[in-house]
MIROZA-896800 format. One line per 8 residues: number of its first residue (from 0); for each residue x, y, z of C-alpha. Coordinates in steps of 0.25 Angstrom, whole numbers, plus 2048, in hexadecimal, padded with zeros to 3 digits. Layout:
NUM> X:Y:Z | ...
This chain:
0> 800:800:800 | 80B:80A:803 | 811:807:7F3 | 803:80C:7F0 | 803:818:7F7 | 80E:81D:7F1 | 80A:81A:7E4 | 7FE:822:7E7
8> 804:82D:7EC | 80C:82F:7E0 | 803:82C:7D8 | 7F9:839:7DE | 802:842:7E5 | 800:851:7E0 | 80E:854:7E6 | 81B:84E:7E9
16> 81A:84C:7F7 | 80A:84A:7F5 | 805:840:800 | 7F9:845:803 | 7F2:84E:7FA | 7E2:84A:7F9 | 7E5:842:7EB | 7F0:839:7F1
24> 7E5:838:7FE | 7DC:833:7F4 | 7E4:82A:7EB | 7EA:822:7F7 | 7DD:81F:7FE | 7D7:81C:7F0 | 7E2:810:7F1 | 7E0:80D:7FE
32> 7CF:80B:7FB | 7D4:804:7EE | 7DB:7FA:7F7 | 7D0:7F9:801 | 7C4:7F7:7F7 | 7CD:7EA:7F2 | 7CE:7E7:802 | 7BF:7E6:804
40> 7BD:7DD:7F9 | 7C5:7D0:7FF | 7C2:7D5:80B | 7B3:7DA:80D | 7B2:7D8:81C | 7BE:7E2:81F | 7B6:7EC:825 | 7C2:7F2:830
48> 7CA:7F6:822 | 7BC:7FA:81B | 7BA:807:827 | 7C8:80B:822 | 7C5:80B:812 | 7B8:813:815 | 7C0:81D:81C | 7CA:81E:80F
56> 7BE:81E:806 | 7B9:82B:80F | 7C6:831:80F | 7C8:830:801 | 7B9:836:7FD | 7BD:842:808 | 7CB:845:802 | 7C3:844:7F3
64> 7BA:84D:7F7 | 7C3:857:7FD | 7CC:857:7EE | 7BF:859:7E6 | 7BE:866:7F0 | 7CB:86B:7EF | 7D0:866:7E2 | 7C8:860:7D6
72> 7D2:85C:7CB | 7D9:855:7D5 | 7CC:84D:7DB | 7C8:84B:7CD | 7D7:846:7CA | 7D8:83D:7D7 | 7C9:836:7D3 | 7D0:833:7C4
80> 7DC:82F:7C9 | 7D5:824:7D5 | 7CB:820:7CA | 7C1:824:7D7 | 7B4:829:7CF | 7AD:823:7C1
């Protein structure tokens, strides 16, 4: 999972040092949720791990919400890049 983060980061980082802007936020919890959705398909009765992935899936809608505010290109970029909306 670490190899992955950094992959990410690079991947979304606005700046050099960028760690956690909003869109590297976003890009490594879209992972993380990613990872957990396969989870709770072998696993459907996990429901200690399930609290923590509902949180994630609220923490990612808030800081979605909070680019559209401030910065629409970006939240429109993010949304293309994560393949999140059809």
């Amino acid at each position: 999972m670490a190899f992955q983060k950094k992959e990410v980061v690079e991947k979304f980082k606005t700046h050099a040092t960028d760690t956690g802007s909003p869109e590297v936020q976003v890009a490594l919890l879209t992972t993380r949720i990613n990872y957990l959705a396969n989870h709770f398909k072998k696993f459907p009765k996990d429901y200690a791990s399930r609290v923590g992935f509902l949180k994630m899936i609220g923490q990612r809608r808030r800081l979605l919400d909070y680019l559209k505010r401030t910065d629409k290109e970006s939240y429109t970029a993010i949304l293309k890049k994560l393949d999140l909306r059809k």
